[in-house]
C-alpha positions in Angstrom: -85.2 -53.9 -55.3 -84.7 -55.4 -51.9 -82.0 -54.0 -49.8 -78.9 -56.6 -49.9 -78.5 -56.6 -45.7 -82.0 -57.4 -45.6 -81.6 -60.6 -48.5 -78.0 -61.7 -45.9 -80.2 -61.7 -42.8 -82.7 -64.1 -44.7 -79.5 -66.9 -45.5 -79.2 -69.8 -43.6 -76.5 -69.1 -40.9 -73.6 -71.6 -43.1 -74.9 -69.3 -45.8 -74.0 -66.3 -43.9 -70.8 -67.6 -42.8 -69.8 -69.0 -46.1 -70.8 -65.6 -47.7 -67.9 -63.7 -44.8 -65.1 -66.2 -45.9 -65.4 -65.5 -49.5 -65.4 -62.1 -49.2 -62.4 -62.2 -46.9 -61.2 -65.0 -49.4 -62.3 -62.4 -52.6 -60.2 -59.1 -50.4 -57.0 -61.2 -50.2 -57.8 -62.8 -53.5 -54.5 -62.0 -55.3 -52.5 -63.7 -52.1 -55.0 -67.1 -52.5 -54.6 -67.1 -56.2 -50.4 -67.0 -55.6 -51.2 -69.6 -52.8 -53.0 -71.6 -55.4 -55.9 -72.0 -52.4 -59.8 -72.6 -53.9 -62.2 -73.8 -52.4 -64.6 -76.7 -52.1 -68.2 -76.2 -51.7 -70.8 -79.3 -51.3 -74.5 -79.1 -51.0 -74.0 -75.7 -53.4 -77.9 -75.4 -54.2 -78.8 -73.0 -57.5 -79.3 -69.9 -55.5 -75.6 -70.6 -53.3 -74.2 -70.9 -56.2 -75.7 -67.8 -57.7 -74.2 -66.1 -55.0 -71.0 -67.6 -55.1 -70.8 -67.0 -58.9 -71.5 -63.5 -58.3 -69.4 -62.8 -55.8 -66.1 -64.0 -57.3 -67.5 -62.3 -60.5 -67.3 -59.0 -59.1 -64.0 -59.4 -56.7 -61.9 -60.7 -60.0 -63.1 -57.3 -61.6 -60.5 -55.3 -59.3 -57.7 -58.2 -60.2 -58.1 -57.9 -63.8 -56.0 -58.6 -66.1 -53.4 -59.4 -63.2 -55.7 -62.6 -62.4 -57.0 -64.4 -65.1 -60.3 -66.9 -64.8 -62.5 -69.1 -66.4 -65.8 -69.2 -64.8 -68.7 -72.2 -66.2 -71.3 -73.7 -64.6 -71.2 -77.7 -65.4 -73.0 -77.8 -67.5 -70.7 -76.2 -70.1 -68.0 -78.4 -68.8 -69.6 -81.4 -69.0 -70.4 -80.3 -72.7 -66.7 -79.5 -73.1 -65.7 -83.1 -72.1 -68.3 -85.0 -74.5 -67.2 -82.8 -77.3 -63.3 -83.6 -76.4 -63.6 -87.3 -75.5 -66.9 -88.9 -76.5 -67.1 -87.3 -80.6 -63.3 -87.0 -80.7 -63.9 -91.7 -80.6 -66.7 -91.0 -83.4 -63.8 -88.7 -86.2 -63.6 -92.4 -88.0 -67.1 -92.1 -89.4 -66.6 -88.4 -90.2 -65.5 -88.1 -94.0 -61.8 -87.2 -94.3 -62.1 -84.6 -97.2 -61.3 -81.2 -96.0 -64.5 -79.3 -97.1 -67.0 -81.3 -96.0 -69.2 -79.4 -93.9 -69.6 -82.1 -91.3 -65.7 -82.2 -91.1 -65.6 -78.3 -90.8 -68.3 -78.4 -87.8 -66.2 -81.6 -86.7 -63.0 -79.9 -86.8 -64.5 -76.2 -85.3 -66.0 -78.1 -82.3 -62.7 -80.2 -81.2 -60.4 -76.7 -81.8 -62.7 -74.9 -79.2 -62.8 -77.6 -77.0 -59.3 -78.4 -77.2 -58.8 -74.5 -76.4 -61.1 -74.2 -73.6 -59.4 -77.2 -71.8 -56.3 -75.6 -72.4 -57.4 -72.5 -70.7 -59.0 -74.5 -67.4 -56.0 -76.1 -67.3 -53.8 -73.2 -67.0 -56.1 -69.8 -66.1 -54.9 -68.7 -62.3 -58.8 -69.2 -61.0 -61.1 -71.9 -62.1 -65.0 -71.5 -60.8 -67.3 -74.1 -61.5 -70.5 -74.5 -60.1 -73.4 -77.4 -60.3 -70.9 -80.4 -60.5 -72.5 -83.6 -61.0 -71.0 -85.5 -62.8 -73.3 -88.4 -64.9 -71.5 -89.8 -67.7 -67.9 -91.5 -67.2 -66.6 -88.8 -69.8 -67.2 -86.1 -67.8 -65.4 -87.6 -64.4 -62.5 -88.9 -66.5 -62.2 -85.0 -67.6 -62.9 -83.3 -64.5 -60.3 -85.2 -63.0 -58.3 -84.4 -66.0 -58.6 -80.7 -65.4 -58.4 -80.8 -61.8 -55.1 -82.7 -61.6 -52.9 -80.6 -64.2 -54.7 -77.5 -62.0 -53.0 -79.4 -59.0 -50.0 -80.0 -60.1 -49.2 -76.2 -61.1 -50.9 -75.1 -57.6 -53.7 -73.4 -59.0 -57.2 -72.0 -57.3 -60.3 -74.1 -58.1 -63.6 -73.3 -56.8 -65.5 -76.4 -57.0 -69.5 -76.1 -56.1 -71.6 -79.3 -56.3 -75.3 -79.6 -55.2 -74.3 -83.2 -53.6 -72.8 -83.9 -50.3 -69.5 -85.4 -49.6 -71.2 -88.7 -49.3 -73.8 -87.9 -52.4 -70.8 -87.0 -54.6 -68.6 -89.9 -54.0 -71.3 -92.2 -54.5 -71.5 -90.7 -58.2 -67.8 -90.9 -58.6 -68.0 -94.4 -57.8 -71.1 -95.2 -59.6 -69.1 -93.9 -62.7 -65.8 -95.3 -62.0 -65.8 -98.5 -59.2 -61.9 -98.3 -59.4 -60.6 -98.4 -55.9 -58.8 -94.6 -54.8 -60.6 -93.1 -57.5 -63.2 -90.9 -55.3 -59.8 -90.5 -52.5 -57.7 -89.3 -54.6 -60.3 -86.4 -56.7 -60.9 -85.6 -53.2 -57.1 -85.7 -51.6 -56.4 -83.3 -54.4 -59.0 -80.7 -53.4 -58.8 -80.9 -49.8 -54.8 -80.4 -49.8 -55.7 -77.0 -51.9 -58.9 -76.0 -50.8 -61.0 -74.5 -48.2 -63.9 -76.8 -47.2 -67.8 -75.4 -47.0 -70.2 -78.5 -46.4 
């Protein structure tokens, strides 16, 4: 096992410095969470995120249940938001009668998305990690998300692998709509602290 202050030294200096403010952000993390203050992280590689996602893992233990979470990477999300929107358009070619199988898988899937949503929406910390969004679904439901979490002031980490620039070239790929990029953005800089 290598010895953790030898694995810091090896991190890029932004690493090391990004590493200091979420543990100072992780100490006070009961304060930030009242605050509603997350954080936005771009060019979040696998293994920054992996740090990041372990970090906040083990702060929130010592909050618990006072703070409560949802932690996913994208992946799951992006899952989440094909299952909600995407299939929820397909229920008119899924037979009506209440025990077919394909209803009851149907009917499963759209009650545990519908819950999971519910939960980002409303948990007091939201950490998700890999964003890149590909499909318009998934920015339609991001933003979603993100927007009731903004209205009721509450922390989201946000980690994508893109830059800035990177990310609202997706966004804009996905959606051309003037403001759409600004105002996903707007939302997260007003609440969040910014690692590039």
């Amino acid at each position: 096992m290598l010895d953790e202050r030898y694995v810091i030294h090896r991190l890029s200096l932004q690493d090391r410095d990004l590493m200091a403010r979420l543990a100072a952000y992780v100490e006070a993390l009961d304060s930030r969470v009242r605050e509603g203050t997350g954080w936005l992280i771009f060019s979040a590689d696998r293994q920054r995120s992996a740090r990041v996602e372990r970090m906040m893992r083990e702060g929130l233990v010592a909050f618990r249940p006072f703070v409560s979470s949802y932690l996913a990477p994208w992946r799951d999300v992006a899952l989440n938001a094909y299952v909600e929107i995407e299939l929820r358009q397909q229920a008119p070619r899924v037979s009506a009668a209440a025990d077919d199988p394909q209803r009851k898988e149907f009917d499963l899937a759209q009650r545990v998305a519908r819950d999971t949503r519910a939960w980002m929406r409303r948990c007091d910390l939201l950490l998700v990690w890999s964003i890149a969004p590909a499909q318009r679904h998934e920015l339609d439901y991001l933003e979603e998300v993100l927007a009731a979490r903004y209205e009721r002031r509450l922390a989201s980490l946000v980690l994508t692998p893109r830059s800035a620039e990177q990310l609202a070239a997706d966004v804009r790929a996905l959606d051309p709509t003037p403001g759409r990029w600004e105002r996903l953005y707007q939302r997260l800089y007003e609440r969040s602290l910014i690692a590039l």
